[in-house]
Structures are given as C-alpha cells and as structure tokens.
C-alpha positions as CSV (number, residue, x, y, z in Angstrom):
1,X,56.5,55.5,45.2
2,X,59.7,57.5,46.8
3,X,58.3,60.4,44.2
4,X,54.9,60.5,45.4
5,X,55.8,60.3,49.4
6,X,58.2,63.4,48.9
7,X,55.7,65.1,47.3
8,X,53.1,64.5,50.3
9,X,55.5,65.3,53.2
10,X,56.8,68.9,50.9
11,X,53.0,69.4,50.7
12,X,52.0,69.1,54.3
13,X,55.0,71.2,55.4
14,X,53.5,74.3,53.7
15,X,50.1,73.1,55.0
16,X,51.6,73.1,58.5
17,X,53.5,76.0,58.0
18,X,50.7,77.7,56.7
19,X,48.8,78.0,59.7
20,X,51.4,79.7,61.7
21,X,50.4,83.5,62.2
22,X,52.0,86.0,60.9
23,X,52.7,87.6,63.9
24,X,54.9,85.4,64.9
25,X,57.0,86.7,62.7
26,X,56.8,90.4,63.1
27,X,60.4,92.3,62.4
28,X,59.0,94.8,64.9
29,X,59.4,92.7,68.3
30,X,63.8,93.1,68.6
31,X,63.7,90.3,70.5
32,X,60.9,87.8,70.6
33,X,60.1,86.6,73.9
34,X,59.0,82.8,74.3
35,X,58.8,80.9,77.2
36,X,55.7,80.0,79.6
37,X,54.5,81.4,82.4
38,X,52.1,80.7,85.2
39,X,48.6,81.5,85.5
40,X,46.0,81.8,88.3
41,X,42.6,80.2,87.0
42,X,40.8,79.8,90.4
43,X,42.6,77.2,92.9
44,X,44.7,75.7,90.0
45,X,47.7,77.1,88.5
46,X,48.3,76.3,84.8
47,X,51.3,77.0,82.3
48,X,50.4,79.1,79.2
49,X,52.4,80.6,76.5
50,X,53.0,84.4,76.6
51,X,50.9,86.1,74.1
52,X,52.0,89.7,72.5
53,X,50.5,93.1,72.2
54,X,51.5,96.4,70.4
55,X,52.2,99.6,72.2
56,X,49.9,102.5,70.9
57,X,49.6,105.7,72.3
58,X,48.6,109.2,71.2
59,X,51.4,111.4,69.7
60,X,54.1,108.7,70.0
61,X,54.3,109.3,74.1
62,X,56.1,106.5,76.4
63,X,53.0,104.8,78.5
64,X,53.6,104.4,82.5
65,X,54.1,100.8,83.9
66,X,52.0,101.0,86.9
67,X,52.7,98.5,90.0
68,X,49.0,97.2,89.9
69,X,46.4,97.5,87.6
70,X,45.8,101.2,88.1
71,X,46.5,104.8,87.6
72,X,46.6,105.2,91.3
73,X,49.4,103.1,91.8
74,X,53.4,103.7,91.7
75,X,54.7,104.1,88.2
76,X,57.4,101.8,88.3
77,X,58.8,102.3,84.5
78,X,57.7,103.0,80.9
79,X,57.6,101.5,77.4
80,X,58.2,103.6,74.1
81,X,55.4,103.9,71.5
82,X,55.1,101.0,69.1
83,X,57.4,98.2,70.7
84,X,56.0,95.0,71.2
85,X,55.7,93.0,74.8
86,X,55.3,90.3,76.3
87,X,51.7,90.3,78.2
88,X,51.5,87.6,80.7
89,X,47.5,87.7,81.7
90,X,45.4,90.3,82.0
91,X,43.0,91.9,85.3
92,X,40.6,94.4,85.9
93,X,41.5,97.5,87.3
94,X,40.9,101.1,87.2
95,X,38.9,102.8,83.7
96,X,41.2,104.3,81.5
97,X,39.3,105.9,78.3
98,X,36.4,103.5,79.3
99,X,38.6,100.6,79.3
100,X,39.1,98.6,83.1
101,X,41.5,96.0,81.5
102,X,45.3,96.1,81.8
103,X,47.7,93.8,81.2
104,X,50.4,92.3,83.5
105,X,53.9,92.3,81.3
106,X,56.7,89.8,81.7
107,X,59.5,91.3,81.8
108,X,58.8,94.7,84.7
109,X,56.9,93.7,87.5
110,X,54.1,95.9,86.3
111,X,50.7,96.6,84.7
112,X,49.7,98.6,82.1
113,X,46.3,100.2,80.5
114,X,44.7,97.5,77.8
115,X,43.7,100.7,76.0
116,X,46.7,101.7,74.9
117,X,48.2,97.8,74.0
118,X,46.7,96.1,71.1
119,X,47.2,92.3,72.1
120,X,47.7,90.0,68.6
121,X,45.9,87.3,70.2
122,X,43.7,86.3,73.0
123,X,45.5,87.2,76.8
124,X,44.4,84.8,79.5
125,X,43.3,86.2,83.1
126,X,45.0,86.6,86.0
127,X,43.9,87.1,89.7
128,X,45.9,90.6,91.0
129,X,47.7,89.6,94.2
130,X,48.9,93.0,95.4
131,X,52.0,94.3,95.8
C-alpha cells in the first residue's frame, strides 16, 4: 500500500512539474524577476504576476526606454540586445514598424516599442497616466 502511494505522489510531481514552461527557466534572464505588480483594468486595480519578454533588435543595437509610450517622448535609458525584462502591462502608443504597442518595464520608469520585445507569454493592459 506504502509502495503504491509513493509511486502516485512521484508520479504527479512530474505531472505537475511538467506543466511549468520552459521559460521559466531560461539561463538567459541573470536575474529572474518575480514579484506582482499592480494593474489598471478600468476602476479596479488588480495584482498580476510580471510576465517576460526578449529584447530583439536589428544588428544587436541597444533599444531606447522612452518615458511614455512613444518615440516622441524623453529617452530615459536603454536595454542591450537579447536580455530579458520584466514587462509590467502593456499600452498603445505611437507606430513603430506598424506596431502601436509598447510595453511598460518594471524596473526604469519607462516604455518601450512591442516591436522590438518578444513577450514569452500574454502581457496584461495598462491605462498610460502621463508623466
């Protein structure tokens, strides 16, 4: 009986383990980021995990963090070509190669261009506030 219950809880460890994405263990991201954070869905405020996205831009170039979602706005910093970040929700902004997403990071108080961040999983949206 002992024998047969080991067996079943061994078994649904890999099951459960399983079903965690690969992603989530990427050697690429230095430091993994975890942690909630808040998220504007009309009046209410709710708590979501970050998600991730990969940096990609032409030629290995570092890609402006921008103050708001847009070209126009200040650049405020940069991130190198193929890190991974933190992306807390997403907006609509100016088009960039067609695309008028961009993504709000965690960690700078900026945006940058969806079209050059490939997210690993779905982003939620954010309302853009101003500076």
């Amino acid at each position: 009986m002992n024998r047969r219950m080991m067996r079943s809880g061994v078994v649904a460890a890999f099951a459960a383990l399983a079903m965690v994405p690969a992603v989530a263990f990427a050697d690429s991201c230095p430091q993994p980021v975890s942690g909630w954070h808040s998220v504007y869905q009309g009046s209410a405020t709710i708590r979501a995990p970050h998600a991730h996205g990969r940096v990609v831009t032409p030629n290995g170039r570092v890609l402006n963090v921008r103050s708001g979602p847009g070209t126009a706005y200040r650049a405020v910093g940069t991130v190198r070509d193929g890190s991974v970040r933190a992306l807390v929700c997403k907006t609509n902004g100016s088009t960039v190669q067609g695309n008028e997403r961009w993504y709000k990071l965690s960690h700078h108080r900026g945006y940058v261009s969806a079209h050059y961040v490939h997210a690993y999983r779905a982003v939620p949206w954010c309302r853009f506030l101003g500076n």
